[in-house]
C-alpha positions as CSV (number, residue, x, y, z in Angstrom):
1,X,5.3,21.6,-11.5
2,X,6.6,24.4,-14.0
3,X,9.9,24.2,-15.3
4,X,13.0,24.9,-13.5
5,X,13.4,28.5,-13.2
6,X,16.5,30.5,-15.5
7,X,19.9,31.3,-13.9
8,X,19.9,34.9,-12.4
9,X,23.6,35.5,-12.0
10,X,23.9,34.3,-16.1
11,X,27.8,35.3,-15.3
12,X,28.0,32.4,-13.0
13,X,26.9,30.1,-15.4
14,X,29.5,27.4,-16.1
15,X,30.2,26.1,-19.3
16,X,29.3,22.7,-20.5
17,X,32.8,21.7,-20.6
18,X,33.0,22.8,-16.7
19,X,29.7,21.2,-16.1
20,X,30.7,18.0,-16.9
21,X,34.4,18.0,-15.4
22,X,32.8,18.9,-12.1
23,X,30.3,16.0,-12.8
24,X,33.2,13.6,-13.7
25,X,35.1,14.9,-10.3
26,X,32.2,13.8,-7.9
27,X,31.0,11.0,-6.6
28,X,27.9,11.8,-4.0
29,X,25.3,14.1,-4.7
30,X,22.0,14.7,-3.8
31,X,18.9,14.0,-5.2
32,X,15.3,15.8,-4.8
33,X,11.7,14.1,-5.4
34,X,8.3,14.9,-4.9
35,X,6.3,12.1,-3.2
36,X,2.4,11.3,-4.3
37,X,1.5,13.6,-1.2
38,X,3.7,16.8,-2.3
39,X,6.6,16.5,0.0
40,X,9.6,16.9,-1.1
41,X,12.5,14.6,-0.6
42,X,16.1,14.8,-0.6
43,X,18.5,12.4,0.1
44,X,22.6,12.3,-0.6
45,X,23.4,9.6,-3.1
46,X,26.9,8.0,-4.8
47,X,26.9,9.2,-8.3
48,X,28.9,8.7,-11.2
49,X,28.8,10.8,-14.9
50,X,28.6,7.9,-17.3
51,X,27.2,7.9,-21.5
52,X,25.8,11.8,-21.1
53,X,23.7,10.5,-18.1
54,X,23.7,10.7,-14.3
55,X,23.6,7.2,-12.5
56,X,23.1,6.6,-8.8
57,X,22.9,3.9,-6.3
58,X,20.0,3.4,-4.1
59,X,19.3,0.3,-1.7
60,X,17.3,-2.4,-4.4
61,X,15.1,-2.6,-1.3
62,X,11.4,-0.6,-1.9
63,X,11.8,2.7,0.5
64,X,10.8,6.5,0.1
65,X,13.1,7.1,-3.1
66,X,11.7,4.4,-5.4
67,X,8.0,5.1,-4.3
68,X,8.3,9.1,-4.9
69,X,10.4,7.9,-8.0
70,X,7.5,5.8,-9.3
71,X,4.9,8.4,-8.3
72,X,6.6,11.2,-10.4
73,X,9.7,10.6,-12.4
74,X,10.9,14.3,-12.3
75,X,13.5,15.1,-10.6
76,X,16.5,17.5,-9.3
77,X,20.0,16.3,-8.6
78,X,22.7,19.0,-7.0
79,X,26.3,17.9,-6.8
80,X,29.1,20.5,-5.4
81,X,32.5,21.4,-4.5
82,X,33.2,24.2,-1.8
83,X,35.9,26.5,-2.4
84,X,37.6,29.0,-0.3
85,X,36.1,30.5,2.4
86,X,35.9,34.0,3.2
87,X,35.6,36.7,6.2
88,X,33.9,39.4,5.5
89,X,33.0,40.8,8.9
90,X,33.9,41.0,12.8
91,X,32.3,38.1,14.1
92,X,33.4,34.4,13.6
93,X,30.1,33.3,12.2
94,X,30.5,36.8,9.3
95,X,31.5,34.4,6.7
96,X,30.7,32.7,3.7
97,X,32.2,29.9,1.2
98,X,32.4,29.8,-2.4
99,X,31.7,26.8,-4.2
100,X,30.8,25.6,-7.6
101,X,27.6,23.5,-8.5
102,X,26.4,21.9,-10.5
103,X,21.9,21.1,-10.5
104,X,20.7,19.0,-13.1
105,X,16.8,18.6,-13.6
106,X,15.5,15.7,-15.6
107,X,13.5,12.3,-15.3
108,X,14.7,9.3,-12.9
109,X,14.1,5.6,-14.2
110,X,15.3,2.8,-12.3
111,X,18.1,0.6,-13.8
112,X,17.3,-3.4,-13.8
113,X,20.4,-3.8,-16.6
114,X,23.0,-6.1,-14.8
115,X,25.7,-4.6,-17.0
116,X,24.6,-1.4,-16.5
117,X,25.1,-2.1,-12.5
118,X,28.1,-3.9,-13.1
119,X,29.6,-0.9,-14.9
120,X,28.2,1.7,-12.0
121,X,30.0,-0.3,-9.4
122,X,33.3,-0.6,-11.0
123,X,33.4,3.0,-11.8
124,X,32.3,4.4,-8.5
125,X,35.2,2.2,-6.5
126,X,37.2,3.9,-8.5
127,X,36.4,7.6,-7.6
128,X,36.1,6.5,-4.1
């Protein structure tokens, strides 16, 4: 897998300030895997921005996730907000929305810290 690709539209490129409020505003997100036979997999997850990093919740229960997790730890996680939406044409389906978004590539470990989990949980009721 190369490296995720650079940003076309560099103008649309938010700054890291805007990156992070739009992370901090969140709280479900999806996150992209490749399993050991190539598929990818994406699957919506709660999500909070905590200490620079990106925590989710998944079942503790051994499923799709963890095994493509365990197979290969890189990953993609997409989080947005959708915006106004506009007509542009003479139909009903001539339209489009704007949004903001935010994709994040990295690694994904799995969390065992009881704290750690403790900390996620109290956060996230908050947001929700």
């Amino acid at each position: 897998m190369s490296a995720p690709p650079q940003i076309r539209r560099q103008d649309l490129v938010m700054t890291p300030e805007r990156t992070i409020e739009a992370l901090e505003r969140g709280f479900c997100g999806r996150l992209s895997t490749i399993g050991a036979d190539g598929y990818p997999y994406c699957v919506p997850l709660l999500y909070i921005w905590m200490d620079g990093k990106i925590y989710m919740h998944n079942s503790g229960a051994r499923g799709h996730l963890r095994a493509n997790v365990e197979c290969e730890s890189r990953v993609c996680f997409e989080v947005d907000e959708p915006g106004q939406v506009y007509a542009y044409g003479r139909f009903e389906c001539d339209a489009s929305v704007s949004y903001r978004s935010v994709i994040a590539f990295g690694r994904a470990s799995i969390v065992e810290a009881a704290a750690t989990k403790q900390r996620f949980f109290r956060d996230v009721h908050g947001k929700v």
